[in-house]
C-alpha positions as CSV (number, residue, x, y, z in Angstrom):
1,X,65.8,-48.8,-7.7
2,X,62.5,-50.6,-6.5
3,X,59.1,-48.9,-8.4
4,X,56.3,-49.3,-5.5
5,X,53.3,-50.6,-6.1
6,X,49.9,-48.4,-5.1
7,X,47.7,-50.8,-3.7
8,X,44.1,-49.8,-3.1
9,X,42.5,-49.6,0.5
10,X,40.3,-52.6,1.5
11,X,36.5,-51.1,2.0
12,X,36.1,-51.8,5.7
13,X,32.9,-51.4,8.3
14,X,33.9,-47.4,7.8
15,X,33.4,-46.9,4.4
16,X,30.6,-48.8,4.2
17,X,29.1,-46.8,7.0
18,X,30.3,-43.3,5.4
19,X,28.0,-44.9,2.2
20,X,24.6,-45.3,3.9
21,X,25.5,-41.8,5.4
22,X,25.9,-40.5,1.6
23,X,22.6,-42.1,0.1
24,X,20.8,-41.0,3.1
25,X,21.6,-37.7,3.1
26,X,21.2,-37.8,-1.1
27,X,17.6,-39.1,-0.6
28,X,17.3,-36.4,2.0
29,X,18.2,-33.7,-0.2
30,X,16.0,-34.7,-3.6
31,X,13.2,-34.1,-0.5
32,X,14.1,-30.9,-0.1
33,X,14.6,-29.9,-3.5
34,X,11.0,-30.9,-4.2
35,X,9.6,-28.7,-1.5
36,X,12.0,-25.9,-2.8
37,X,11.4,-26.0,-6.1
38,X,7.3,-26.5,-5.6
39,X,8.1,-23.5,-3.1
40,X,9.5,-21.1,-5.5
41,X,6.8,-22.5,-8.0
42,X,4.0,-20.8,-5.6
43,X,6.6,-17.8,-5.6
44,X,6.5,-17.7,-8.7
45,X,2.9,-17.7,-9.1
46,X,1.9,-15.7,-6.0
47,X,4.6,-13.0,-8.0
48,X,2.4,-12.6,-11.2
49,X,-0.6,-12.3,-9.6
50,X,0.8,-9.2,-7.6
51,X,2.5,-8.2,-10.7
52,X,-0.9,-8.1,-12.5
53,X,-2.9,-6.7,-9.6
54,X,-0.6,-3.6,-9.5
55,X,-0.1,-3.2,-13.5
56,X,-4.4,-3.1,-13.3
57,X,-3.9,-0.9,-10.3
58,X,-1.5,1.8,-12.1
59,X,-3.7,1.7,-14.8
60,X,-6.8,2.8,-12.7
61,X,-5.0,5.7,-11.3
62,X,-6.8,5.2,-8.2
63,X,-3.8,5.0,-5.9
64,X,-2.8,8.3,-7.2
65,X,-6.9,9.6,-6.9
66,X,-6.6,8.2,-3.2
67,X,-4.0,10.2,-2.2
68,X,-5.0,13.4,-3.7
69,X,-8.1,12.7,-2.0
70,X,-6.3,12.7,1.5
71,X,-4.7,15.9,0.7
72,X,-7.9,17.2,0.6
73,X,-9.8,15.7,3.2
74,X,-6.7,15.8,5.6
75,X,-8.0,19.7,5.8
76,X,-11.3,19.2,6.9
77,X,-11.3,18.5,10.4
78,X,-10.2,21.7,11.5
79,X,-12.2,24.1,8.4
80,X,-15.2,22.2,9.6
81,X,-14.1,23.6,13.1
82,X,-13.4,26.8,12.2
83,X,-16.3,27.4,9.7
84,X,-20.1,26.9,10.2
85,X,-21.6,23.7,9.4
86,X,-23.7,25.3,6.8
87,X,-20.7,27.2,5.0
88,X,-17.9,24.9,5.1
89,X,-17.9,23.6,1.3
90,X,-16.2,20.7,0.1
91,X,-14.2,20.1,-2.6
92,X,-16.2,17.8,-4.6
93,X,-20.1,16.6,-4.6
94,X,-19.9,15.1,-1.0
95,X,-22.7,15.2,1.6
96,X,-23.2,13.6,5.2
97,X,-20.0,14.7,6.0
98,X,-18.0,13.9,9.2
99,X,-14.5,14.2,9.8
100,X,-12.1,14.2,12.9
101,X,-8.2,14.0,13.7
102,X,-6.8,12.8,16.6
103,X,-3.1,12.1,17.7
104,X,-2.3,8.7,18.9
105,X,1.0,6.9,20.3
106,X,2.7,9.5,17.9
107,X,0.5,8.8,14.3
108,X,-1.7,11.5,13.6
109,X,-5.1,9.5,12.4
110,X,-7.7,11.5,10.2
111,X,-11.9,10.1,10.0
112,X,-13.8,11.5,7.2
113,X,-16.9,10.1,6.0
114,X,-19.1,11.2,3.4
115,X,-21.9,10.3,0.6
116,X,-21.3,10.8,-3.0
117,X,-23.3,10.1,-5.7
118,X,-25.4,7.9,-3.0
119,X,-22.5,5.8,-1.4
120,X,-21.4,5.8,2.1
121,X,-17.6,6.3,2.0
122,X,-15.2,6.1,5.0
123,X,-11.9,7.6,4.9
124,X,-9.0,6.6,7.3
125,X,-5.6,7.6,6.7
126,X,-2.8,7.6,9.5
127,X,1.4,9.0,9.0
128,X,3.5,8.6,11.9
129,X,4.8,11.8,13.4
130,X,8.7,11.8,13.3
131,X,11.0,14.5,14.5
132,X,14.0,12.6,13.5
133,X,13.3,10.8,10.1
134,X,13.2,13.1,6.8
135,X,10.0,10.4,5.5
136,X,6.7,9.3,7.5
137,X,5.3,6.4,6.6
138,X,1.6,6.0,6.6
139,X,-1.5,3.7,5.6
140,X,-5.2,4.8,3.8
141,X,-7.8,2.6,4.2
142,X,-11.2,3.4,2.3
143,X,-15.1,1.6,3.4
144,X,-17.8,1.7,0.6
145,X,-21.3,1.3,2.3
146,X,-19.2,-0.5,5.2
147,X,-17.0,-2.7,3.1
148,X,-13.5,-2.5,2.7
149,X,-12.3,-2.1,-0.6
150,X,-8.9,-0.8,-0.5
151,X,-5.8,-0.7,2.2
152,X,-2.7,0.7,1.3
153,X,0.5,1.7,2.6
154,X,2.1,5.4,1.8
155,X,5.3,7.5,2.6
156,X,5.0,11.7,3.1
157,X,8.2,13.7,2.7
158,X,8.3,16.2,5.3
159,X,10.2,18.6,3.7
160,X,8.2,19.2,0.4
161,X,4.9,17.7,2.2
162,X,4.5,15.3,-0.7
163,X,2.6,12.4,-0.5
164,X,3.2,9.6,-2.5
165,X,2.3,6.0,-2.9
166,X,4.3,2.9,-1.4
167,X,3.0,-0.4,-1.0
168,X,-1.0,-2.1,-2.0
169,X,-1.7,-4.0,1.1
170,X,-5.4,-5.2,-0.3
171,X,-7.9,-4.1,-2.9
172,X,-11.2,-5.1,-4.1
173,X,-11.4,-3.5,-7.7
174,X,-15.2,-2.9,-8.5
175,X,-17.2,0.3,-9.5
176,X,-15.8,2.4,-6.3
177,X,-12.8,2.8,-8.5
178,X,-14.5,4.8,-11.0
179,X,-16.1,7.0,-8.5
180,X,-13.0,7.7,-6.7
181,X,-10.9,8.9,-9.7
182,X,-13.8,11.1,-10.4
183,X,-13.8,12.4,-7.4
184,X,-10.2,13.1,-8.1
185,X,-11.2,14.7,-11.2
186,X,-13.5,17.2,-9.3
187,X,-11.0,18.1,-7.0
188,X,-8.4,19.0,-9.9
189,X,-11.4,21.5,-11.1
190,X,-12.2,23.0,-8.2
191,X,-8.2,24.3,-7.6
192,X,-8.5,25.5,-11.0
193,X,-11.7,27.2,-10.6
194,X,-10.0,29.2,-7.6
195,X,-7.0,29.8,-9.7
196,X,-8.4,31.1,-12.4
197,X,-10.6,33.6,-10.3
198,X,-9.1,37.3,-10.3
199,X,-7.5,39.0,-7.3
200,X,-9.3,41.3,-5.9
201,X,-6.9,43.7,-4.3
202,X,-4.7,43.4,-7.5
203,X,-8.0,44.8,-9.3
């Protein structure tokens, strides 16, 4: 019996070519690793910041003061249409008031503007009108003396009519906050002021 011998392939023109390919394409890929990894470095950043933003958001309470404050003003187009100017009463220390809804391309959008404790506010919320889907989504957008301050995405169950918070599009934290959760605050006392008021039939 005869034991072969392995003898090793000579490197022609082919495997040298196939070797410029592989340190080309090497080289080419430490490139790209750079621009990945200093792209998930911004990520990474741009992730902390939001992080941060919506931990000092939460701990405002002003998304949750916002969207009470749309289930209130939400109302007021039609009890300003119903009721006299001079007797419709708001819900909290408002004046100047204004406020229209209108139906457009299927989103019902609601206008309210009004001064409290000397500050032009403007109120914009809109919810898309769905026959089909059991949530709406919709956005709130809020004007302080004709700057924006805050923009913010939302989602209303249509079932329970709750209205809840979704996604911080933009928000310019400053004293406004303050003044919004209060108005919050007066809002929650003026329900329990009518609550707390006897019936009169049951009397």
């Amino acid at each position: 019996m005869f034991a072969s011998k392995n003898k090793e392939p000579k490197k022609g023109k082919r495997s040298q070519s196939a070797t410029k390919l592989n340190k080309s394409a090497n080289k080419a890929g430490k490139d790209k690793t750079a621009e990945e990894l200093q792209h998930e470095q911004n990520m990474e950043i741009a992730g902390g910041m939001i992080k941060l933003v919506m931990t000092d958001l939460r701990e405002t309470g002003v998304h949750n003061a916002l969207i009470e404050l749309l289930k209130t003003v939400r109302h007021w187009p039609s009890a300003i249409d119903e009721a006299e100017p001079l007797t419709f009463i708001p819900q909290f220390d408002a004046s100047d008031i204004s406020a229209e809804a209108t139906v457009e391309d299927g989103v019902t959008i609601t206008r309210v503007s009004f001064t409290y404790k000397g500050k032009k506010y403007d109120f914009v919320s809109t919810i898309e009108n769905s026959d089909v889907a059991d949530n709406s989504n919709g956005n709130i957008t809020l004007h302080e003396c004709g700057d924006q301050v805050v923009d913010m995405k939302i989602i209303q169950n249509k079932e329970l009519d709750h209205l809840g918070f979704q996604d911080l599009q933009f928000i310019n934290f400053g004293p406004w906050i303050e003044k919004i959760v209060q108005i919050e605050t007066e809002i929650k006392q003026h329900h329990d002021s009518l609550s707390e008021k006897p019936d009169v039939d049951s009397a």
